[in-house]
C-alpha positions as a printed Julia matrix, in Angstrom:
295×3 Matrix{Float64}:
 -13.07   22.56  -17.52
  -9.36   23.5   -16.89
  -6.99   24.15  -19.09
  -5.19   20.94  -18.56
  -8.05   18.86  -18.93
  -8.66   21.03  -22.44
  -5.25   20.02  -23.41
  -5.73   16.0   -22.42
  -9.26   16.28  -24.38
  -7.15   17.74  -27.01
  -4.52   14.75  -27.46
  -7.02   11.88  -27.33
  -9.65   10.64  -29.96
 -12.29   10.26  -27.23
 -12.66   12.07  -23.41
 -15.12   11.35  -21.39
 -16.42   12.15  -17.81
 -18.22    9.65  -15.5
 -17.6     6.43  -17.36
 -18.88    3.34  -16.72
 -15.91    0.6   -16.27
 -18.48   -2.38  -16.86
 -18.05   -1.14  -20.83
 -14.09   -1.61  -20.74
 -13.18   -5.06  -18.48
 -13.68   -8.31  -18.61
 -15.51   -8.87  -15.52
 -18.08   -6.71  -17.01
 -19.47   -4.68  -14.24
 -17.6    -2.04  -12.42
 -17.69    1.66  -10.72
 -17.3     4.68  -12.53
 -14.27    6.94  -13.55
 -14.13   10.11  -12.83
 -12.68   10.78  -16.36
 -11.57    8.33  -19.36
  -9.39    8.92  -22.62
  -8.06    7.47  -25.72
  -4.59    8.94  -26.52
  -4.07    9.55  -31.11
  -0.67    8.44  -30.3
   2.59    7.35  -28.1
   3.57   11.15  -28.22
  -0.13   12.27  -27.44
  -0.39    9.14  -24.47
   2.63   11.28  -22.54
   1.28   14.4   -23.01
  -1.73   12.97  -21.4
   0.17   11.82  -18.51
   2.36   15.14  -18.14
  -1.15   17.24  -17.77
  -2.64   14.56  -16.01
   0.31   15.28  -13.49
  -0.48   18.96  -13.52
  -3.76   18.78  -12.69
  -2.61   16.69   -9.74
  -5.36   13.31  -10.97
  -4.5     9.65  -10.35
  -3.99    7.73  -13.23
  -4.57    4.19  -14.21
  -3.18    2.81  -17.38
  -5.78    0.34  -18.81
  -5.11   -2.04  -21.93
  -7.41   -5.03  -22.04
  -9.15   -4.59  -18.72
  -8.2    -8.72  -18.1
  -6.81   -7.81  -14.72
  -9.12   -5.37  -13.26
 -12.02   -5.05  -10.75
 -12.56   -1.63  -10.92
 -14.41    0.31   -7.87
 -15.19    4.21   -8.1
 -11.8     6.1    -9.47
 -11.62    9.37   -8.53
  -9.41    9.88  -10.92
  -8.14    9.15  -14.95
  -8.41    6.33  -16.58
  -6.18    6.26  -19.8
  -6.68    3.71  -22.38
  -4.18    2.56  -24.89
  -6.16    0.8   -27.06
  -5.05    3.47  -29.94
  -1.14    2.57  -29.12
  -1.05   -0.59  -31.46
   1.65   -0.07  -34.04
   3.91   -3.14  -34.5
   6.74   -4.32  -37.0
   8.87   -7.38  -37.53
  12.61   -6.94  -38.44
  14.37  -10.55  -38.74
  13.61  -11.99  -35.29
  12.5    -8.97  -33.58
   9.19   -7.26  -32.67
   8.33   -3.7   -31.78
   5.62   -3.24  -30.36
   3.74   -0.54  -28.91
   1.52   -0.67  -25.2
  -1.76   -1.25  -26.4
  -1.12   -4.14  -28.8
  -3.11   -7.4   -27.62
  -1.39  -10.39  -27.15
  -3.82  -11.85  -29.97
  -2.72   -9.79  -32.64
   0.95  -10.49  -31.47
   0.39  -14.03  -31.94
  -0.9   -13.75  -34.96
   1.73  -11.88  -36.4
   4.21  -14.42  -35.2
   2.86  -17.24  -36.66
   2.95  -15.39  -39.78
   6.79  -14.37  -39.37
   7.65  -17.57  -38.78
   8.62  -16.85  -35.25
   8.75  -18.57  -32.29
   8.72  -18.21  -28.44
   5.12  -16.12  -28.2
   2.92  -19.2   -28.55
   2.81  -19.54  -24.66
   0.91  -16.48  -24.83
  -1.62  -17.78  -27.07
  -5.22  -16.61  -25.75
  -4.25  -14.15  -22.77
  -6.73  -11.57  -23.07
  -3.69   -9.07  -22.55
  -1.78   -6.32  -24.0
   2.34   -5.34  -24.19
   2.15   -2.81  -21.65
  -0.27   -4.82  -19.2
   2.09   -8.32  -19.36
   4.93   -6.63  -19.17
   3.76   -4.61  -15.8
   2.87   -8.26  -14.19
   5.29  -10.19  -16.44
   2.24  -12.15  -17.94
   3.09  -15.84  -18.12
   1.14  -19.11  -18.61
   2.25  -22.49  -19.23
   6.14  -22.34  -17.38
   6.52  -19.42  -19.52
   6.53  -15.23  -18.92
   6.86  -12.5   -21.08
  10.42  -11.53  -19.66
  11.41  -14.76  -21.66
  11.09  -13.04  -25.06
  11.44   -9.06  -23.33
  14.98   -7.65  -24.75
  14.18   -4.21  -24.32
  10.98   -1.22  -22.77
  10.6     2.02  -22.93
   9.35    3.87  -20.86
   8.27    6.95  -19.05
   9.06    8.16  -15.52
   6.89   11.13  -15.81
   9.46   13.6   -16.51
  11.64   11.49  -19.58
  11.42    8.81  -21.76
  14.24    6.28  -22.11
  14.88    2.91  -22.83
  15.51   -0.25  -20.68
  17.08   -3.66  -20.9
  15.9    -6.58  -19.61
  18.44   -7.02  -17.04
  16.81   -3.63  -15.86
  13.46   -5.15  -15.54
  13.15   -5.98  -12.3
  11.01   -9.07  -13.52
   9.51  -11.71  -11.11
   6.75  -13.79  -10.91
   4.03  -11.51  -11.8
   6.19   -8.63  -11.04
   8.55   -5.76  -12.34
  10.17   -2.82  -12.07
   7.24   -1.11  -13.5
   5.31   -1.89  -10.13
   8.07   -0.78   -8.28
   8.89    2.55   -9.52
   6.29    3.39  -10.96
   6.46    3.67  -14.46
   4.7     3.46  -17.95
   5.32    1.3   -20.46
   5.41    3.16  -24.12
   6.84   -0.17  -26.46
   8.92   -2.83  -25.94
  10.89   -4.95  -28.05
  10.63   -8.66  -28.13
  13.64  -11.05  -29.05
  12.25  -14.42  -31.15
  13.39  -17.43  -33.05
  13.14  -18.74  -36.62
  10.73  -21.41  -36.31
   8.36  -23.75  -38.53
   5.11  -22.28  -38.69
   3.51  -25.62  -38.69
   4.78  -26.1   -35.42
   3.81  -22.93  -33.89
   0.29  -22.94  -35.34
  -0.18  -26.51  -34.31
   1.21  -25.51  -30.39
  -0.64  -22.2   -30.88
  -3.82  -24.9   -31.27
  -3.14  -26.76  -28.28
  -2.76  -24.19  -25.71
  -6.42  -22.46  -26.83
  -7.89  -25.85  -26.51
  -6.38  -26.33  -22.98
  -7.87  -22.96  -22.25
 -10.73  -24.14  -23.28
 -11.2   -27.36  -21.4
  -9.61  -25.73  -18.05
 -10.93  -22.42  -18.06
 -14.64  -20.9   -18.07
 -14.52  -18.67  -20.64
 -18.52  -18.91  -21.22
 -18.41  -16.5   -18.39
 -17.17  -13.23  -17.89
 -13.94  -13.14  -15.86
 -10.69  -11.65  -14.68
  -8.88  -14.78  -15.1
  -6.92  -15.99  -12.3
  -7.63  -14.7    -8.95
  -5.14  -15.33   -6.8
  -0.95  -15.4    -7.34
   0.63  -18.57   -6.64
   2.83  -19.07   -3.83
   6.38  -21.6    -4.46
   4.27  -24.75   -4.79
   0.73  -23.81   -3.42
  -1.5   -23.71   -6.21
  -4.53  -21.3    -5.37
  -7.46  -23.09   -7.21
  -6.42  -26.3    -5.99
  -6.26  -25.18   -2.0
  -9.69  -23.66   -2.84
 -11.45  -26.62   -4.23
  -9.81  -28.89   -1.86
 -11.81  -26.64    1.08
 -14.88  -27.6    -1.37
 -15.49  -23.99   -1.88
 -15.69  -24.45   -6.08
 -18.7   -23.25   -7.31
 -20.21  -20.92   -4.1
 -21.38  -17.5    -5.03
 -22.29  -14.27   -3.47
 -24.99  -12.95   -5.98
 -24.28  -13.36   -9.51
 -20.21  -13.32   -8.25
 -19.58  -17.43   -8.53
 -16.07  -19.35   -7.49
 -16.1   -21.13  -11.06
 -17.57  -24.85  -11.0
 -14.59  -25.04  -13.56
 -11.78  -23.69  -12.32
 -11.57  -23.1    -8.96
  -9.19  -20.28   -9.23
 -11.59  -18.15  -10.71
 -14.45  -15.89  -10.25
 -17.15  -15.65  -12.87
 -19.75  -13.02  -13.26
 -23.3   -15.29  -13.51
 -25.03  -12.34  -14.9
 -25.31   -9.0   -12.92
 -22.55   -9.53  -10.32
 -21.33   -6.32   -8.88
 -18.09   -4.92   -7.77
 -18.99   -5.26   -4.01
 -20.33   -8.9    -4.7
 -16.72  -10.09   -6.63
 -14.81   -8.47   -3.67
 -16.37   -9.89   -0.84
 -16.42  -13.3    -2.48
 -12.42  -12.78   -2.8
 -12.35  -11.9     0.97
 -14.28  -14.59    2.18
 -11.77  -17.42   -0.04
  -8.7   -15.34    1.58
 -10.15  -15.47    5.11
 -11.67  -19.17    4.76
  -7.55  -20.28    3.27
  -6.0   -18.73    5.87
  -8.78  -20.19    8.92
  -7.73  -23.84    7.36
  -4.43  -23.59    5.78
  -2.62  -20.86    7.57
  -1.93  -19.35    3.87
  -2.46  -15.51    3.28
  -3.82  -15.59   -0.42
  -2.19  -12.59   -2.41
  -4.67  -11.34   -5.51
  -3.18  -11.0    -8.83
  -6.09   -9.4   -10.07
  -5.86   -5.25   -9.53
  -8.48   -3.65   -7.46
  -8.82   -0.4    -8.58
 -10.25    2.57   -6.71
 -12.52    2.64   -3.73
């Protein structure tokens, strides 16, 4: 092993060669990576990605896996589920990459804050919504962002909101290609009857909209202005045909469900065949917001 990979195995609480994906997303299957780590620490997670850069390896930063179909990755894949230190001071939240979205949410409600609830149930984490600006419900993440830091693979530094770069399902992180290390969110005093009892509502519209008996990478596609993906799908009658275990939900025709033992192959042909079938009868290019990692 070379010395830089010594030093990443160094900095992390677990390294590991060959590693099955399947273990770490939510669609439950996947290739392998060449190598995976868990950084201690913010200060150990850069040092990862400093000898990472030395040793000349891609690198994918991976919180919950929500987003993800992963293929072979010849390559690093760096966890942050270690990087989950948060505080409250008055209305505002620190919060590091790897906190999930649930444990945000929860805090929140505690604090008597709100603004998050809208967030309620993503299967996300800080540094994964605020690379896609993770939104639900008329709502995103650069709503409540005031500031991230980040790395650019040489420095850290800090940047406002106005520096974000944020779109739909977008930012400047995409862009230029940079890390998210913490953010800080701006929130409101609020009732905490209210926000639990909003908090309650949006996880039972997830429930009653979304198959979450199934394994998943939530929605598929990115909407487009006023096209609405799972609605152009089931209106070709396509809800609910599978390649394999890989199924177009009977539920929720914007996404794909693992049956049982879908693989990687099986999910990405099924989301070629609804992009070509779309654009044969609509004349609409379907863009994926899920990440296909790898090849």
């Amino acid at each position: 092993m070379s010395e830089n990979l010594k030093k990443i195995e160094k900095c992390c609480l677990s390294f590991k060669k060959n590693e099955d994906m399947a273990l770490h997303c939510s669609f439950k299957c996947g290739g392998r990576a060449r190598f995976f780590c868990v950084p201690k620490n913010l200060s150990c997670f850069v040092k990862v990605l400093r000898y990472a850069a030395l040793e000349g390896l891609k690198v994918f930063v991976l919180g919950k896996g929500s987003n993800t179909l992963f293929k072979k990755f010849n390559g690093i894949v760096i966890s942050t589920q270690n990087l989950n230190k948060i505080k409250v001071k008055k209305n505002l939240v620190y919060a590091q990459c790897g906190v999930e979205f649930s444990k945000l949410s929860q805090l929140c409600l505690k604090s008597s804050l709100t603004g998050f609830e809208f967030a309620t149930g993503i299967p996300a984490s800080i540094g994964g919504g605020i690379y896609n600006n993770a939104g639900a419900y008329g709502k995103e993440l650069c709503d409540v962002v005031k500031k991230v830091k980040v790395f650019d693979g040489k420095k850290c530094f800090w940047l406002d909101k106005e520096d974000m770069g944020f779109g739909y399902r977008n930012s400047i992180i995409q862009k230029k290609q940079l890390f998210v290390l913490s953010a800080i969110l701006c929130l409101k005093n609020g009732d905490k009857v209210k926000i639990k009892n909003e908090m309650f509502d949006i996880l039972q519209k997830r429930r009653d909209k979304q198959p979450l008996n199934y394994p998943s990478a939530g929605s598929v596609f990115k909407r487009q202005g006023e096209i609405i993906p799972a609605k152009v799908i089931d209106n070709l009658g396509l809800k609910g045909f599978n390649i394999n275990d890989a199924q177009i939900s009977q539920k929720h025709a914007g996404f794909i469900v693992n049956k049982k033992n879908a693989k990687v192959y099986d999910i990405e042909k099924l989301i070629k065949l609804i992009q070509q079938k779309v654009f044969e009868k609509e004349g609409i290019i379907l863009e994926t917001e899920i990440e296909i990692i790898g090849e």
